[in-house]
C-alpha positions as a Markdown table, in Angstrom:
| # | Residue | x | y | z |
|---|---|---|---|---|
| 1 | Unk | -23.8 | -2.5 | -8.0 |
| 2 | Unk | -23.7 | -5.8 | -9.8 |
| 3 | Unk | -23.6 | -9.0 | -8.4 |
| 4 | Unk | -20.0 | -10.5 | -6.8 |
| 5 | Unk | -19.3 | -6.7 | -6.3 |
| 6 | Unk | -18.8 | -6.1 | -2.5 |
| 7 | Unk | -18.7 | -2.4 | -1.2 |
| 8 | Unk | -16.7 | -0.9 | 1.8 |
| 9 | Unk | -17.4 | 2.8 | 2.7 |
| 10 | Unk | -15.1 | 4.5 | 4.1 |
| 11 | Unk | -16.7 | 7.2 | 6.8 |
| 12 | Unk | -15.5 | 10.6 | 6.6 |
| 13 | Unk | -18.0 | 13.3 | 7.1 |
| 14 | Unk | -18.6 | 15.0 | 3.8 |
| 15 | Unk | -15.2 | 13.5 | 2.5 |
| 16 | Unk | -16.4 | 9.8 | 2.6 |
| 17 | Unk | -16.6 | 7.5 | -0.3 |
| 18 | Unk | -16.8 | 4.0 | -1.3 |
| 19 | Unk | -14.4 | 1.0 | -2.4 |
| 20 | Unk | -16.1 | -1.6 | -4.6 |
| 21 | Unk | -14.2 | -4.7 | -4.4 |
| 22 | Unk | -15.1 | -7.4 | -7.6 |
| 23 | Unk | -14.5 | -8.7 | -11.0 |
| 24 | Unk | -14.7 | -6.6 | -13.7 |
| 25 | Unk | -14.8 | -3.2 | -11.8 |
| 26 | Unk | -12.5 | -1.8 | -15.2 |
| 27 | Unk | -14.6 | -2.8 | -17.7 |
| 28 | Unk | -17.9 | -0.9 | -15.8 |
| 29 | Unk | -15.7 | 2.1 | -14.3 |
| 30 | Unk | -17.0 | 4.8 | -16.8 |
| 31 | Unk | -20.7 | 4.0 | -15.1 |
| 32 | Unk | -19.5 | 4.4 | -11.5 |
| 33 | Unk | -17.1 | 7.2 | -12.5 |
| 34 | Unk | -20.1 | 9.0 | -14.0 |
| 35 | Unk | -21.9 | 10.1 | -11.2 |
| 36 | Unk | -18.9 | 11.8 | -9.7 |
| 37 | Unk | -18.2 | 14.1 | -12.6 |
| 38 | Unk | -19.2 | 17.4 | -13.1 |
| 39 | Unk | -18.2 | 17.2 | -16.7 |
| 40 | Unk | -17.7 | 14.4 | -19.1 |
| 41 | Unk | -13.8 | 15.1 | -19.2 |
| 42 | Unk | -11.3 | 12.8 | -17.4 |
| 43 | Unk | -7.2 | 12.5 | -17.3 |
| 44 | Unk | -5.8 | 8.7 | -16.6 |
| 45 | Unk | -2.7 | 8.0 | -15.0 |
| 46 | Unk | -1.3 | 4.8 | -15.5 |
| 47 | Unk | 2.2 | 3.0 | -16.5 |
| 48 | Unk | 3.8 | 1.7 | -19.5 |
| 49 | Unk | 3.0 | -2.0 | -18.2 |
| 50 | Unk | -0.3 | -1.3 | -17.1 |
| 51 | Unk | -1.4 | 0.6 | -19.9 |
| 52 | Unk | -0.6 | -2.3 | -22.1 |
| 53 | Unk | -2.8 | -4.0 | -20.4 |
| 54 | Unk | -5.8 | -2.2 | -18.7 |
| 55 | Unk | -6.5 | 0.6 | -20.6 |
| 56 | Unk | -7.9 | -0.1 | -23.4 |
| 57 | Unk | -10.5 | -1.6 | -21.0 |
| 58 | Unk | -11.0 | 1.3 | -19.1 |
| 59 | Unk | -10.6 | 3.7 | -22.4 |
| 60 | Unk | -13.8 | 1.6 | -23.8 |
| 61 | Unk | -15.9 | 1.8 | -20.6 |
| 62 | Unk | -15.6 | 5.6 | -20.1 |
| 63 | Unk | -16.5 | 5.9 | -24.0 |
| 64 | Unk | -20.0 | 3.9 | -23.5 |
| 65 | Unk | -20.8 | 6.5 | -20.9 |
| 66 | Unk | -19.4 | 9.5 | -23.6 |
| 67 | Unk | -17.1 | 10.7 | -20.7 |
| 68 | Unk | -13.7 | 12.0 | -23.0 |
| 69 | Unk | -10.6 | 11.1 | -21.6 |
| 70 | Unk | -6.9 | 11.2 | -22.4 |
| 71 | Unk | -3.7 | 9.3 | -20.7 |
| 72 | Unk | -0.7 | 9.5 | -19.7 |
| 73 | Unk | 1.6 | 6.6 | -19.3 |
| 74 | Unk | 4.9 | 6.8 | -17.1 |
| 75 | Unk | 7.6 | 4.4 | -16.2 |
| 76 | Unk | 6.5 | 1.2 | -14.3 |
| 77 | Unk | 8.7 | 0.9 | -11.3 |
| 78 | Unk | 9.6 | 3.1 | -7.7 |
| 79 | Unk | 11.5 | 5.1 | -9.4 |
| 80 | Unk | 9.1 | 7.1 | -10.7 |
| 81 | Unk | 8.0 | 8.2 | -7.3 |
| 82 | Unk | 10.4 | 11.1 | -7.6 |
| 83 | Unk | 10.2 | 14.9 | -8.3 |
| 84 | Unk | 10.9 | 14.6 | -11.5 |
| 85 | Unk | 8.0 | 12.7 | -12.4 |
| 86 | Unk | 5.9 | 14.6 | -10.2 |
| 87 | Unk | 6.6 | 17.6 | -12.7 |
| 88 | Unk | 6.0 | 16.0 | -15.9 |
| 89 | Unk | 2.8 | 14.8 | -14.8 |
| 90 | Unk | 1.5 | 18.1 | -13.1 |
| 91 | Unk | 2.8 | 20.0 | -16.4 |
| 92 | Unk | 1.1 | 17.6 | -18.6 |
| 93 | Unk | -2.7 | 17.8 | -16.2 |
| 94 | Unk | -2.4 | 21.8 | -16.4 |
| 95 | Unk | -1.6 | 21.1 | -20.6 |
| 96 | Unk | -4.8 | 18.8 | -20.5 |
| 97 | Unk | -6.7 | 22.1 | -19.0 |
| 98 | Unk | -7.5 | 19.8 | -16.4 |
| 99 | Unk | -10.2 | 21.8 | -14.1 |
| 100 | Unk | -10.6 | 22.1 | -10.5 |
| 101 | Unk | -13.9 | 20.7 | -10.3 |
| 102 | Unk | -12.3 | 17.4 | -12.9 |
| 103 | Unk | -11.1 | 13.9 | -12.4 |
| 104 | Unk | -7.8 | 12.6 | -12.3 |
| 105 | Unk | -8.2 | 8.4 | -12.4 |
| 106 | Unk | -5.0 | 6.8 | -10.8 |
| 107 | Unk | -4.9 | 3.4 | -12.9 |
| 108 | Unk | -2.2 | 1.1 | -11.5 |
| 109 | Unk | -0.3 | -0.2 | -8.1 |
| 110 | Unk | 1.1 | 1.8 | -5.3 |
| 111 | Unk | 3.1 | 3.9 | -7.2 |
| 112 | Unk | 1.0 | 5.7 | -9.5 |
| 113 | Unk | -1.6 | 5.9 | -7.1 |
| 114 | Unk | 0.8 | 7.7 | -4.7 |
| 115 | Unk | 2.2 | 10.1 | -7.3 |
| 116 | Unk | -0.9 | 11.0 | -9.0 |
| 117 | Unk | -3.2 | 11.3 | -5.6 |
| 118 | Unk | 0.3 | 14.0 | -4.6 |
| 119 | Unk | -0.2 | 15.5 | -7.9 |
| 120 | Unk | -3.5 | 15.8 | -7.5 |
| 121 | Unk | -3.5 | 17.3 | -4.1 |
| 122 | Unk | -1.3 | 20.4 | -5.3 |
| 123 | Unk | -2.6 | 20.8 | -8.5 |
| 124 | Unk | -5.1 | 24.2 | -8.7 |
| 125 | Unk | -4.4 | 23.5 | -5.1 |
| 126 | Unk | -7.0 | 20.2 | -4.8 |
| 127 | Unk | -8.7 | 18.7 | -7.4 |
| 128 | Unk | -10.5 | 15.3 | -7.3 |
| 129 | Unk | -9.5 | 12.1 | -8.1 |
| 130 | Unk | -10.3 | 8.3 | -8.2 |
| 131 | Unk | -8.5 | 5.0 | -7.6 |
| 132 | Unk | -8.5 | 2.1 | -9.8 |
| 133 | Unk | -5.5 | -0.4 | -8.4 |
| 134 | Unk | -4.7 | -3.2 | -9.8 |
| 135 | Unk | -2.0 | -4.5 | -7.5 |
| 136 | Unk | -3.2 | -7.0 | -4.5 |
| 137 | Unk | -0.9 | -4.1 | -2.6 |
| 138 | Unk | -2.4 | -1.0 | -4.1 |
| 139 | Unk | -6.2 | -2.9 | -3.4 |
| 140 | Unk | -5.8 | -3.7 | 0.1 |
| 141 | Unk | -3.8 | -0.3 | 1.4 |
| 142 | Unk | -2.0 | 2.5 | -0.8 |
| 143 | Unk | -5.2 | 3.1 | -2.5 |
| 144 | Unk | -7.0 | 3.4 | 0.4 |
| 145 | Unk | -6.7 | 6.2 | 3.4 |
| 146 | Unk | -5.7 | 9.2 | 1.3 |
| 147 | Unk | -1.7 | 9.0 | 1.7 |
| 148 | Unk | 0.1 | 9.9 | -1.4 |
| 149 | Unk | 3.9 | 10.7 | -1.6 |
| 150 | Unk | 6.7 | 10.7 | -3.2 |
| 151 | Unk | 10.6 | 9.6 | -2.4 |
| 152 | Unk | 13.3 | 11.2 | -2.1 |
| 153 | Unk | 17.1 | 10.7 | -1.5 |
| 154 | Unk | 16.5 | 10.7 | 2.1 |
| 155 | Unk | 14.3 | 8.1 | 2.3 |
| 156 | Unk | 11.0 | 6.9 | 1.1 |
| 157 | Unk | 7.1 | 8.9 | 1.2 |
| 158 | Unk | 8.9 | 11.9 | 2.5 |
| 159 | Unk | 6.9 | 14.6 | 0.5 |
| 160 | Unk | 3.4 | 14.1 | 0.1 |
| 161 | Unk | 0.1 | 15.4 | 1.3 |
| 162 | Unk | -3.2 | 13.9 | 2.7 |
| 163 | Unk | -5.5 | 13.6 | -0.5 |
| 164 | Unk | -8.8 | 11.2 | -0.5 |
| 165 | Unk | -10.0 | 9.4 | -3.4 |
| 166 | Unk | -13.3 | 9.9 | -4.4 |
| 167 | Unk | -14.0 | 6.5 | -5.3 |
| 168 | Unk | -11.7 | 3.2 | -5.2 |
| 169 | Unk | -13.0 | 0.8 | -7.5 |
| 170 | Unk | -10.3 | -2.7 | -7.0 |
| 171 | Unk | -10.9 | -4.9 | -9.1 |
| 172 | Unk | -10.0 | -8.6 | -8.9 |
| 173 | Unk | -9.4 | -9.4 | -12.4 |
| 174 | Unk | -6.6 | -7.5 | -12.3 |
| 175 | Unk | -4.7 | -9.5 | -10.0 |
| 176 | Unk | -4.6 | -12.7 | -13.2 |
| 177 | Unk | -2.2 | -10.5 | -14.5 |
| 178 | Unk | 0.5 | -10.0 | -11.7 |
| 179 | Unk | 3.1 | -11.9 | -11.5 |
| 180 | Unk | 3.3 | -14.3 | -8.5 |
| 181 | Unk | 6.0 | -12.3 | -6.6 |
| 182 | Unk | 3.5 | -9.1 | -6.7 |
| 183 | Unk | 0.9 | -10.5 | -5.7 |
| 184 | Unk | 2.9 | -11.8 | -2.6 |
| 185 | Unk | 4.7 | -8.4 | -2.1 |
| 186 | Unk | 0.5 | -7.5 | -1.9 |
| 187 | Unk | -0.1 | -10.5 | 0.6 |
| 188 | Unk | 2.2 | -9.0 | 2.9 |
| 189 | Unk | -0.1 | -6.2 | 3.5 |
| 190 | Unk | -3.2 | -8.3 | 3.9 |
| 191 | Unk | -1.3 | -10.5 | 6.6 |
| 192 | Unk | -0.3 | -7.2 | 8.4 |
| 193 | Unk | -4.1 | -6.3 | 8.7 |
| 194 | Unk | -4.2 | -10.1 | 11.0 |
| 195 | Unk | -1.2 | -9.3 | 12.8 |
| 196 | Unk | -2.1 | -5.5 | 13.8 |
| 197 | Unk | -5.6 | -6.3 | 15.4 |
| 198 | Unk | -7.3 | -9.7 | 14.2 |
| 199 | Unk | -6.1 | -13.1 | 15.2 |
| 200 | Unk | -8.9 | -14.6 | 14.2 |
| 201 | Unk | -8.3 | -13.1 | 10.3 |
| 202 | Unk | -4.6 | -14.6 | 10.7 |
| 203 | Unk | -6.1 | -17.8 | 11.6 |
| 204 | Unk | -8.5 | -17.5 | 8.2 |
| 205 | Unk | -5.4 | -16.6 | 6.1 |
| 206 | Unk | -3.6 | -19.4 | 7.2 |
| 207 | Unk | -5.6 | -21.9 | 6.1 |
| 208 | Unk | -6.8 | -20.1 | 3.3 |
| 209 | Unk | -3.3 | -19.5 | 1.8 |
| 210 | Unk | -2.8 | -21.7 | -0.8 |
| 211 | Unk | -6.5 | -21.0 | -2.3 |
| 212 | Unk | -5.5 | -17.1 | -2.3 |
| 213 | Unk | -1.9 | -17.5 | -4.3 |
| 214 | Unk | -4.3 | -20.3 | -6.4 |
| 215 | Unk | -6.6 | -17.6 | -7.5 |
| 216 | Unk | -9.5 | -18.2 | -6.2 |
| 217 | Unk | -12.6 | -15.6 | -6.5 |
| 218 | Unk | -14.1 | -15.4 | -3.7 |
| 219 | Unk | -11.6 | -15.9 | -1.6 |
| 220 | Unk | -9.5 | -13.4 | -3.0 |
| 221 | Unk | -12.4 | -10.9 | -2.3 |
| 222 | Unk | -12.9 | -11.7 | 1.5 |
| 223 | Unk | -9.3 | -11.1 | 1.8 |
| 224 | Unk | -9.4 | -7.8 | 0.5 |
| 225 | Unk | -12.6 | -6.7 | 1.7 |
| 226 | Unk | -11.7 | -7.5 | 5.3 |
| 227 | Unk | -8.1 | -5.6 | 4.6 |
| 228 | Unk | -10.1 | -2.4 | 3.6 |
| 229 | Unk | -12.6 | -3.0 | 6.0 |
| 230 | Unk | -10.1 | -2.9 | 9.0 |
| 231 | Unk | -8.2 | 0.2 | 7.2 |
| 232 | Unk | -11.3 | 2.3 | 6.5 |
| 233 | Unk | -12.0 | 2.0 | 10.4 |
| 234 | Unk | -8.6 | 3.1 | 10.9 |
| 235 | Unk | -8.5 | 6.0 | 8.6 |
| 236 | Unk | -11.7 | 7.2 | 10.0 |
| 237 | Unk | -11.0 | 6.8 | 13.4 |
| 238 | Unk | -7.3 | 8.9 | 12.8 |
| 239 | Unk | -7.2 | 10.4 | 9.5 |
| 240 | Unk | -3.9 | 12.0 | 10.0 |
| 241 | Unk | -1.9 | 9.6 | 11.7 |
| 242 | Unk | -1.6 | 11.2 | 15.1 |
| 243 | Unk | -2.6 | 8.2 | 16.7 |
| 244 | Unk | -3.8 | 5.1 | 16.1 |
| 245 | Unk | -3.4 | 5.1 | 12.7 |
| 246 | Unk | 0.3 | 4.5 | 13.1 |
| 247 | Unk | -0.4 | 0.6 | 14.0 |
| 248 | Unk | -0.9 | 0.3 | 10.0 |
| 249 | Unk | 2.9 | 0.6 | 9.8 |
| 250 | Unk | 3.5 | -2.2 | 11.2 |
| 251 | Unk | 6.9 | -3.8 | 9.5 |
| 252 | Unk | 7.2 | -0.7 | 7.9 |
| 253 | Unk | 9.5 | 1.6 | 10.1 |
| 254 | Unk | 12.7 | -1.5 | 9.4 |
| 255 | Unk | 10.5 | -2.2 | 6.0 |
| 256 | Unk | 11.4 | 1.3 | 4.4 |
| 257 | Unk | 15.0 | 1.4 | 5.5 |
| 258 | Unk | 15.6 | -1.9 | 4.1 |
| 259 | Unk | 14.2 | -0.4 | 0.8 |
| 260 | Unk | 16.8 | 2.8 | 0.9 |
| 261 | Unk | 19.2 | -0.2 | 1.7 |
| 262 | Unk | 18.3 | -2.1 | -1.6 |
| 263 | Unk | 18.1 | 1.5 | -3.7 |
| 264 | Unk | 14.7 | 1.0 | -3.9 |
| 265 | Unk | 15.4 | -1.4 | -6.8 |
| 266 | Unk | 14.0 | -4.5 | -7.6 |
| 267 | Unk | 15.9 | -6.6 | -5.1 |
| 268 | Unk | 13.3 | -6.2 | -2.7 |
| 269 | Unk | 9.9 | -4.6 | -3.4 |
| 270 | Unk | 8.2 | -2.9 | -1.0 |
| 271 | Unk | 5.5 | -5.6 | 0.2 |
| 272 | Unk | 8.7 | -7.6 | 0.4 |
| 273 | Unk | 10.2 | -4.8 | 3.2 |
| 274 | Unk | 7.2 | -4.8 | 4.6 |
| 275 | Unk | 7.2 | -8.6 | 5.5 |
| 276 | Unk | 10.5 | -9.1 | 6.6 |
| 277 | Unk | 10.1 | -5.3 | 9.0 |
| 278 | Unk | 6.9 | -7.8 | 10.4 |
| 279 | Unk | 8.9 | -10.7 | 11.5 |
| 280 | Unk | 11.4 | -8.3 | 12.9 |
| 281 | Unk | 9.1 | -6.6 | 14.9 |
| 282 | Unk | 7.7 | -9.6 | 16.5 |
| 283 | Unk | 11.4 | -11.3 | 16.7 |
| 284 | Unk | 11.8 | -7.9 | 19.0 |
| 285 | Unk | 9.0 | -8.0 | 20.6 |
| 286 | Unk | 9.7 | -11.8 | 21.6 |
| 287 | Unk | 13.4 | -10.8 | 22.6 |
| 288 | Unk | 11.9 | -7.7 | 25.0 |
| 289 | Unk | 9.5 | -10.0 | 26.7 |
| 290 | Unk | 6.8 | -8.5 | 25.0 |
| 291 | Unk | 5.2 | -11.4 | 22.6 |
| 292 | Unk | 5.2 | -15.1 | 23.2 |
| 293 | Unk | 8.2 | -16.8 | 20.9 |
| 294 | Unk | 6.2 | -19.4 | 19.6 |
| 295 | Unk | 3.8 | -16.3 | 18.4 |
| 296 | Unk | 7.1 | -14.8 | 16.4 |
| 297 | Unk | 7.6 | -18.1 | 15.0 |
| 298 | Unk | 4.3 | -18.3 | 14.1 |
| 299 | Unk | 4.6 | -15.4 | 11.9 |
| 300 | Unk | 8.0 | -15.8 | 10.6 |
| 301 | Unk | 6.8 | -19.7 | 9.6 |
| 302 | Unk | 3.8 | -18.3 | 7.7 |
| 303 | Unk | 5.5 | -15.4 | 5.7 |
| 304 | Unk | 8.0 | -18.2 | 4.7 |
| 305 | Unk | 5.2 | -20.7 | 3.8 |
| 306 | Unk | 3.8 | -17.5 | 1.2 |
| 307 | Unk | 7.3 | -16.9 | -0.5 |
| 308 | Unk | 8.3 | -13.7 | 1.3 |
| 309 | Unk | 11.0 | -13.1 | 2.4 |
| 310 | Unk | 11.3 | -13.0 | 6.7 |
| 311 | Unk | 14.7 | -12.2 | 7.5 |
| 312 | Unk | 17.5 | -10.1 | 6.8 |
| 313 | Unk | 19.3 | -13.5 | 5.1 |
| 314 | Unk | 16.4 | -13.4 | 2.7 |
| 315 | Unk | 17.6 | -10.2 | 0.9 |
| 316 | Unk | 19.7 | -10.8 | -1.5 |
| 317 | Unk | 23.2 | -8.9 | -2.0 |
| 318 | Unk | 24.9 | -7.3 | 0.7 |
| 319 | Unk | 23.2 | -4.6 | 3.3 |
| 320 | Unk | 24.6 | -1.9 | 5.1 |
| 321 | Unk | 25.5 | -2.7 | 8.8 |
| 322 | Unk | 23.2 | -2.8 | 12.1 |
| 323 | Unk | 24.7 | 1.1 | 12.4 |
| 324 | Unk | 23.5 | 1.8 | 8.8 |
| 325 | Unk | 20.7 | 0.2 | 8.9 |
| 326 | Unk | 19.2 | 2.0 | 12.1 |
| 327 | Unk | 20.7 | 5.2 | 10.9 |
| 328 | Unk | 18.2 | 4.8 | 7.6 |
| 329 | Unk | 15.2 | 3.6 | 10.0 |
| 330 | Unk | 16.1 | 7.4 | 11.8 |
| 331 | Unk | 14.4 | 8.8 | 8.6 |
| 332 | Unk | 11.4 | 7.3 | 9.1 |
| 333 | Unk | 8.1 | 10.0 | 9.3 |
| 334 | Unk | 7.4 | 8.5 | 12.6 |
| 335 | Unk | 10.3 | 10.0 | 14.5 |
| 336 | Unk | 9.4 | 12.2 | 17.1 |
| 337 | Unk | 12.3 | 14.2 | 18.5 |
| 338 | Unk | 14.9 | 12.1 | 17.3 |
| 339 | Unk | 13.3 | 8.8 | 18.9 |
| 340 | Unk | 12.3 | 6.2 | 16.6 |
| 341 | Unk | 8.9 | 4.9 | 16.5 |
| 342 | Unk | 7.8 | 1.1 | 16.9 |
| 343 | Unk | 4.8 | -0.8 | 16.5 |
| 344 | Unk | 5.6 | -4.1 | 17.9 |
| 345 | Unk | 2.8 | -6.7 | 19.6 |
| 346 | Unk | 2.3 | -8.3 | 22.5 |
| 347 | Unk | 0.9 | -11.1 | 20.5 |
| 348 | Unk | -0.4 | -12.1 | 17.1 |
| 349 | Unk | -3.5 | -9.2 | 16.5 |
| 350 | Unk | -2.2 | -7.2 | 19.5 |
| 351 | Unk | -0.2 | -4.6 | 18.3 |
| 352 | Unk | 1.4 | -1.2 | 19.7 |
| 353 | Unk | 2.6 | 2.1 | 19.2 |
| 354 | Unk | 6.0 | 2.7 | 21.5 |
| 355 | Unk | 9.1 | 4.6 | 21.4 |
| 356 | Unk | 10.7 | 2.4 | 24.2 |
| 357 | Unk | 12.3 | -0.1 | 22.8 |
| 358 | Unk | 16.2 | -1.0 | 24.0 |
| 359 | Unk | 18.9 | 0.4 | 21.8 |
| 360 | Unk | 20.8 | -2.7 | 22.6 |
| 361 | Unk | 18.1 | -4.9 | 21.8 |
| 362 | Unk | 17.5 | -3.3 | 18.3 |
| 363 | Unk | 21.3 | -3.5 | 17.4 |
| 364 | Unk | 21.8 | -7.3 | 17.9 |
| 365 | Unk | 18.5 | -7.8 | 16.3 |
| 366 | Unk | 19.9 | -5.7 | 13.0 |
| 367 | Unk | 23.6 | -7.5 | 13.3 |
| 368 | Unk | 22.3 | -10.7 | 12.6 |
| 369 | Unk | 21.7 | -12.2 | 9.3 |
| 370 | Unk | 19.3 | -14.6 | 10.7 |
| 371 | Unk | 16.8 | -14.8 | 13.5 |
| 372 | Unk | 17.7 | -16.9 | 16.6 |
């Protein structure tokens, strides 16, 4: 493993694997690929923007180790989360004669990662495949965990299967090429890992802020590696969700309906959802007694400070109403019996799984355009 490069293994039984976290993890992927492959023969997922400007990289790595490869390159954008593309691309990996025993190398943010780790799970029902994200977001949590998922018109990561990568390699040169608001839709994610179960990380990322959306190396890395750190415990203490697990969505229950609200378009990406669904949460937890108010101002103060948006005024355009709006949250996966599922917090890295939560309570929440 060269130097810089910092590993997190995520402990499965015979499933487990590692993420390698550093600079320059594209340009060396064909040598950590290699050892996983049981011929030299490889299929690449990426997008049209990514493409552009990764693989080549990756194309010229995987020759040095003779590994063949060909590639695919789909729309950029959540749209292409859909059924539609899901068919193009498992057409196009059974014209590839892409084996069982193969590798299918995800190259790009949440959304190709998602689709291509689904495709892969129901192709010659289960064949491998690798993640290589290059999205702060896709580095710190859809890459990691084995979810993958589509949308559809009822709402978003309703079809999908559990499918682990083999190997996550998340590298931080990547993240020059993002545009600021991505990398902060990313940042939402690594501040959820504080909130959810480690103060003192919150505490880190806030004075460590500005060095992060600076670009700074090693900071960068800490961040993610303690993000997949705290989600590889979590995946291997709940693989399936039936428990614990669940605390990883916090924000995202009000996060996803506020993405069916916005047409999954570009007026609010997901990482965006995500950060507004966190001040939310902890504005109702404060309301129900739950959480100290200064802790939900904490929070709200800090999302703001990054550039994310933290309220339902910070979406732009115009939103369904508090009815519409809990009536989208009803399609979350988390329902059970009809009843929605929460994570709120009893405080800033102490957060919960409920399904109690006042009806009342959530409605004036949703009907206001801004936070009291």
């Amino acid at each position: 493993m060269s130097e810089g490069t910092k590993k997190v293994r995520v402990e499965l039984g015979d499933r487990a694997y590692d993420i390698l976290v550093g600079p320059g993890l594209i340009a060396k992927a064909g040598a950590h690929l290699a050892p996983l492959l049981r011929r030299k023969r490889v299929a690449i997922v990426t997008d049209e923007t990514v493409g552009n400007i990764h693989l080549p990289v990756l194309a010229k790595s995987l020759d040095a180790e003779g590994i063949r490869h060909s590639a695919i390159r789909l729309p950029a954008g959540e749209s292409t989360k859909s059924f539609a593309q899901l068919e193009k691309l498992t057409e196009w990996l059974l014209g590839e004669e892409i084996e069982r025993g193969d590798l299918v190398i995800a190259l790009g943010g949440g959304v190709i990662g998602d689709l291509t780790g689904f495709a892969a799970a129901i192709l010659r029902r289960g064949i491998d495949f690798a993640q290589i994200p290059t999205t702060l977001l896709s580095q710190v949590d859809s890459s990691v965990g084995g979810k993958t998922g589509i949308n559809t018109k009822h709402g978003k990561n309703l079809a999908g299967a559990f499918h682990q990568p083999r190997l996550v390699l998340a590298d931080t040169d990547a993240l020059a090429t993002l545009p600021m608001r991505e990398f902060l839709a990313g940042y939402a994610e690594v501040v959820k890992y504080g909130l959810i179960g480690d103060r003192d990380f919150f505490d880190w990322l806030e004075e460590n802020l500005d060095r992060l959306k600076e670009g700074d190396v090693e900071t960068r890395i800490h961040a993610i590696v303690k993000s997949c750190e705290a989600k590889a415990a979590t995946v291997a203490a709940d693989e399936r969700e039936g428990g614990v697990r669940a605390l990883l969505n916090l924000g995202h229950t009000f996060g996803h309906a506020l993405e069916a609200a916005t047409g999954f378009s570009s007026r609010l990406v997901h990482g965006e959802g995500v950060a507004v669904g966190m001040a939310l949460a902890f504005e109702l937890s404060a309301r129900l007694g739950l959480c100290p108010g200064q802790d939900a101002v904490r929070v709200r103060q800090h999302l703001a400070r990054a550039g994310l948006p933290c309220s339902l005024a910070g979406i732009p355009g115009d939103l369904p109403d508090a009815d519409g709006l809990i009536a989208l949250m009803g399609q979350d996966k988390k329902v059970v019996d009809g009843t929605l599922t929460f994570i709120l917090a009893r405080g800033i890295g102490e957060a919960f799984i409920t399904r109690d939560v006042d009806p009342d309570a959530l409605r004036a929440l949703m009907r206001e355009r801004e936070p009291a």
